[in-house]
C-alpha atoms as a printed R data frame, in Angstrom:
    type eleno elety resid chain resno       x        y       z
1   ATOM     1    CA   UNK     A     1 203.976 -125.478 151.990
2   ATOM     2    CA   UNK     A     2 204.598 -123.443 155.313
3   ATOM     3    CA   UNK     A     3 201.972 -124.518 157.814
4   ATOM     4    CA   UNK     A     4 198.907 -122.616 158.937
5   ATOM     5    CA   UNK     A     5 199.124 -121.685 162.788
6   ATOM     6    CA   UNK     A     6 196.301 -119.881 164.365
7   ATOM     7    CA   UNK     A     7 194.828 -119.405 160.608
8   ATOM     8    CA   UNK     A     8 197.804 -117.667 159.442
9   ATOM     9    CA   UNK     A     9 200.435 -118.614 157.098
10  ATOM    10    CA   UNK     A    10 203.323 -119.221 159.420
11  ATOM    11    CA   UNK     A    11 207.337 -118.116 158.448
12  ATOM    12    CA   UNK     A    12 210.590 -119.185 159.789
13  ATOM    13    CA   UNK     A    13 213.422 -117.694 160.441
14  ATOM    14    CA   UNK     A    14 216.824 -119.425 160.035
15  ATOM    15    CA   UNK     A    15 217.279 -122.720 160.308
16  ATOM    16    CA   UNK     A    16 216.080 -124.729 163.781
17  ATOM    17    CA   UNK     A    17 218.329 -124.207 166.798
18  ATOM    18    CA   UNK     A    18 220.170 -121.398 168.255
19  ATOM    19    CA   UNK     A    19 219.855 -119.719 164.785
20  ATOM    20    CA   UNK     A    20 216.232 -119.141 165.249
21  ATOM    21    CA   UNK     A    21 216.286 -117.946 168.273
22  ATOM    22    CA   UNK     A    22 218.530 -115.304 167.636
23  ATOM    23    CA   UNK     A    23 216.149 -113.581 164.244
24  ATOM    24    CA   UNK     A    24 212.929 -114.232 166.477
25  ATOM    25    CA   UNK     A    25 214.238 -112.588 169.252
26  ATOM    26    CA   UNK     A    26 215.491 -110.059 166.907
27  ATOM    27    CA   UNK     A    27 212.005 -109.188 165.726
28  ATOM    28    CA   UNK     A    28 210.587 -109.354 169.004
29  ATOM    29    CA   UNK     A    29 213.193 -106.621 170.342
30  ATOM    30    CA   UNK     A    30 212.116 -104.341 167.127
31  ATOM    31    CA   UNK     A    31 216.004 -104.750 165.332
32  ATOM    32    CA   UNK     A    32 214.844 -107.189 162.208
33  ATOM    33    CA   UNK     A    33 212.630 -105.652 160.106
34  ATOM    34    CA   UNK     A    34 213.436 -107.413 157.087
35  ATOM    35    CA   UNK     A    35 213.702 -110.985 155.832
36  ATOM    36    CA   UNK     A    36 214.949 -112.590 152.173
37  ATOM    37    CA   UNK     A    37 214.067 -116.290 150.793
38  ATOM    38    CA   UNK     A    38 215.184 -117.927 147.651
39  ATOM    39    CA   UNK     A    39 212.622 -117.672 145.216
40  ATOM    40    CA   UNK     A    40 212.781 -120.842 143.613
41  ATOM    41    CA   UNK     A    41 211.940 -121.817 147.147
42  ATOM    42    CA   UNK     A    42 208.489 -120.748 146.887
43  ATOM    43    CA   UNK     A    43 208.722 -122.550 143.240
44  ATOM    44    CA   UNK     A    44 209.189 -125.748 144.067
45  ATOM    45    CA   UNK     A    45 207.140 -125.665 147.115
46  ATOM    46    CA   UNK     A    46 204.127 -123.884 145.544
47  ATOM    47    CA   UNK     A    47 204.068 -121.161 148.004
48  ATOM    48    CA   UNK     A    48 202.647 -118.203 146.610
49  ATOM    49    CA   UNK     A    49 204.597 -115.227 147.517
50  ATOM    50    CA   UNK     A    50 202.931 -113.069 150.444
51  ATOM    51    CA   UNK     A    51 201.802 -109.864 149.793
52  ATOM    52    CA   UNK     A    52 201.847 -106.190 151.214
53  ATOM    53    CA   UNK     A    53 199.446 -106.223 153.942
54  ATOM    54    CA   UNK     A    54 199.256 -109.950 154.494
55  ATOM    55    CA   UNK     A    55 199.856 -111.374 158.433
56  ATOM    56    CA   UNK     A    56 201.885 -114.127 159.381
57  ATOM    57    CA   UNK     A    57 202.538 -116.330 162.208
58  ATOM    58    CA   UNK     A    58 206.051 -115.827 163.234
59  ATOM    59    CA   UNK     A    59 207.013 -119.333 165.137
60  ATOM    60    CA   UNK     A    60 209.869 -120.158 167.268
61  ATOM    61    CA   UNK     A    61 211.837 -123.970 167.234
62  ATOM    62    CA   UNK     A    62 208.733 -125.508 168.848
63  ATOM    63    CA   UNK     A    63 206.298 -124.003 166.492
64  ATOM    64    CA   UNK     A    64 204.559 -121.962 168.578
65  ATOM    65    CA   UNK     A    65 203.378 -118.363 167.033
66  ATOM    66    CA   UNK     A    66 205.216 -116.083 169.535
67  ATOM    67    CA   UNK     A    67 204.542 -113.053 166.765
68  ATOM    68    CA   UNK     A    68 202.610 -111.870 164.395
69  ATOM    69    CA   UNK     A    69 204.188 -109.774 161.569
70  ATOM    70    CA   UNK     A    70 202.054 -107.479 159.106
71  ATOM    71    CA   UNK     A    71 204.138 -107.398 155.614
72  ATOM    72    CA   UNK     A    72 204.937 -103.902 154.473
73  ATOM    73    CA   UNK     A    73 206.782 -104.434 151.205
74  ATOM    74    CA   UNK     A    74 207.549 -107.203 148.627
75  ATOM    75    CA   UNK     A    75 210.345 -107.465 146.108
76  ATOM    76    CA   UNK     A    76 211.674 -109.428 143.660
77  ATOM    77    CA   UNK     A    77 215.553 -109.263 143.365
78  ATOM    78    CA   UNK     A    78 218.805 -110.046 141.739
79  ATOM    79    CA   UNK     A    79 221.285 -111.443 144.658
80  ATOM    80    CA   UNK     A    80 223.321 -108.972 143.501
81  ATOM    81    CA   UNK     A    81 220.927 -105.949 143.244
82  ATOM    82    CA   UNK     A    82 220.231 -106.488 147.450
83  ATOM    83    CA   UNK     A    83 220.878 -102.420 148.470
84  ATOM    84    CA   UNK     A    84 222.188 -101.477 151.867
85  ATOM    85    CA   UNK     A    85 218.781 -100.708 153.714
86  ATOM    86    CA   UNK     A    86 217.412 -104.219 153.181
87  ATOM    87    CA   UNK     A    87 220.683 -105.628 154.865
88  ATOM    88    CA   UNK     A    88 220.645 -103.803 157.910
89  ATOM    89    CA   UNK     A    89 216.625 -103.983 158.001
90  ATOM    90    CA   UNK     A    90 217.413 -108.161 157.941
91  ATOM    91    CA   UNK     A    91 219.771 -106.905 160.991
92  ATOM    92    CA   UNK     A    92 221.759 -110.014 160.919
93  ATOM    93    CA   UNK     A    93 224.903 -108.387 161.604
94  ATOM    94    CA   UNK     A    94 225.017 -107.354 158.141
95  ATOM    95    CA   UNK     A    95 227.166 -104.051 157.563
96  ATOM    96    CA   UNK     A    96 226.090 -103.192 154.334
97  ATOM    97    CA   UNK     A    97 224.809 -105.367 150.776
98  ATOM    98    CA   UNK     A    98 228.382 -106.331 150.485
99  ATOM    99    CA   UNK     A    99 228.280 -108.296 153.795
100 ATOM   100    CA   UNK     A   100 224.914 -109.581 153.231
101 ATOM   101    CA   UNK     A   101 225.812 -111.285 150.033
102 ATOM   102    CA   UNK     A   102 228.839 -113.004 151.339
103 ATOM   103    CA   UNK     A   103 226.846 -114.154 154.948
104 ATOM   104    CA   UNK     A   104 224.286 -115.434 152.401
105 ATOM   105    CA   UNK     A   105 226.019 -116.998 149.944
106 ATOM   106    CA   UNK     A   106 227.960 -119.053 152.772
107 ATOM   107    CA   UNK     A   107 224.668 -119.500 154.631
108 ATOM   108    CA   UNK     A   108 222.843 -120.990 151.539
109 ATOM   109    CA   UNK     A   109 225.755 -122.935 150.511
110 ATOM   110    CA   UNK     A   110 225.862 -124.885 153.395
111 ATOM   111    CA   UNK     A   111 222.233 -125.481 152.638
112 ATOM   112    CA   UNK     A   112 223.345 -127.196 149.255
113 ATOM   113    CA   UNK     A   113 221.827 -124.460 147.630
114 ATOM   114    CA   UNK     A   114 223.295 -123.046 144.552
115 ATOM   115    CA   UNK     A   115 223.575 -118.946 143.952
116 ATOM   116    CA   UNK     A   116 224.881 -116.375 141.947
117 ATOM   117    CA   UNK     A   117 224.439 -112.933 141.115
118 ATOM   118    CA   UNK     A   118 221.715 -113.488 139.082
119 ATOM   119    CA   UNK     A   119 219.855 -115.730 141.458
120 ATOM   120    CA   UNK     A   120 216.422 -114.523 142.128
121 ATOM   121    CA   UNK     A   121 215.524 -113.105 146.175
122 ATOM   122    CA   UNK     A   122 211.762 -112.577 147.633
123 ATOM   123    CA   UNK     A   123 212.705 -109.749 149.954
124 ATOM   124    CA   UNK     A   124 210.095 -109.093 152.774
125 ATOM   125    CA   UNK     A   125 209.687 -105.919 154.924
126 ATOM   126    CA   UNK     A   126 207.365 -106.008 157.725
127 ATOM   127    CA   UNK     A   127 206.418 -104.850 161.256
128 ATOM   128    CA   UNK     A   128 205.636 -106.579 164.168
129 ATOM   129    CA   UNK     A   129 201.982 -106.233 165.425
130 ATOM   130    CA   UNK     A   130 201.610 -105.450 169.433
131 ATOM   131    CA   UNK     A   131 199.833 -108.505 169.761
132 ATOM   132    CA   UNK     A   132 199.582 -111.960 168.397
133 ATOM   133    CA   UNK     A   133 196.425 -111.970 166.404
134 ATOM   134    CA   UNK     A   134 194.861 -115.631 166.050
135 ATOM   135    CA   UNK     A   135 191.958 -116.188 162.655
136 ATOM   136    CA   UNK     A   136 189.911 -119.304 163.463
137 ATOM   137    CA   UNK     A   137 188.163 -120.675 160.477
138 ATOM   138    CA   UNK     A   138 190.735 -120.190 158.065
C-alpha cells in the first residue's frame, strides 16, 4: 500500500536516488504532467486505482510531501496502445510512444518485471496544485 502523508495517499516517482529527483523536480518546474504504473502493481498490492479529481502527496527520497498533485485523467492501457501525448506529458525525455515503450520496457526490466504489448498500464494525468495541501484526520 503507498503510505498516507499529511492524509493523502502519497505517489512516487522513479525509483529512490537521483532518479527521483529528476521526475519531482520535473513536476515541480511544470514539464511532467503525466505518470504510468504497472497495473498488476496496484493488484498485488491492493491499491485501488486513484481517480479523476483525487489529491496526492507527491514525496521526494526522504518522504517528505514537497507537492501536491490533483489527478485529471485515468486510463487503462495496452503497453502498446501508449499514444504520443501521454509520452511527452510523462516528459521523461520521451520523443514520442515509440521511445516511451523502449525507455520502459528497459526500465521495468531491470526491475525484474515482465512486459509485453499486451501488458496492462494505469496512466495518470494530473496538475500540480500551488500549494501543498495537508488533510488531518484522514
Amino acid at each position: 500500500m503507498f503510505p498516507i502523508v499529511d492524509g493523502l495517499r502519497s505517489i512516487e516517482f522513479g525509483t529512490p536516488g537521483p532518479s527521483r529527483e529528476t521526475l519531482v523536480s520535473l513536476v515541480l518546474h511544470g514539464r511532467k504532467r503525466a505518470t504510468a504504473g504497472l497495473l498488476r502493481e496496484y493488484e498485488v498490492e491492493g491499491e485501488p486505482i486513484e481517480h479523476v479529481g483525487e489529491l496526492l502527496a507527491m514525496v521526494d527520497n526522504a518522504g517528505v510531501h514537497v507537492g501536491t498533485l490533483r489527478v485529471t485523467r485515468v486510463e487503462i492501457l495496452r503497453f502498446a496502445d501508449v499514444d504520443d501525448e501521454f509520452a511527452l506529458a510523462e516528459a521523461e525525455g520521451d520523443l514520442d510512444a515509440t521511445d516511451f515503450r523502449a525507455s520502459h520496457l528497459a526500465y521495468w526490466s531491470a526491475l525484474g518485471e515482465s512486459v509485453d504489448d499486451d501488458t496492462l498500464l494505469v496512466t495518470l494525468y494530473f496538475d500540480l496544485l500551488p500549494e501543498i495541501i495537508r488533510r488531518s484526520g484522514e
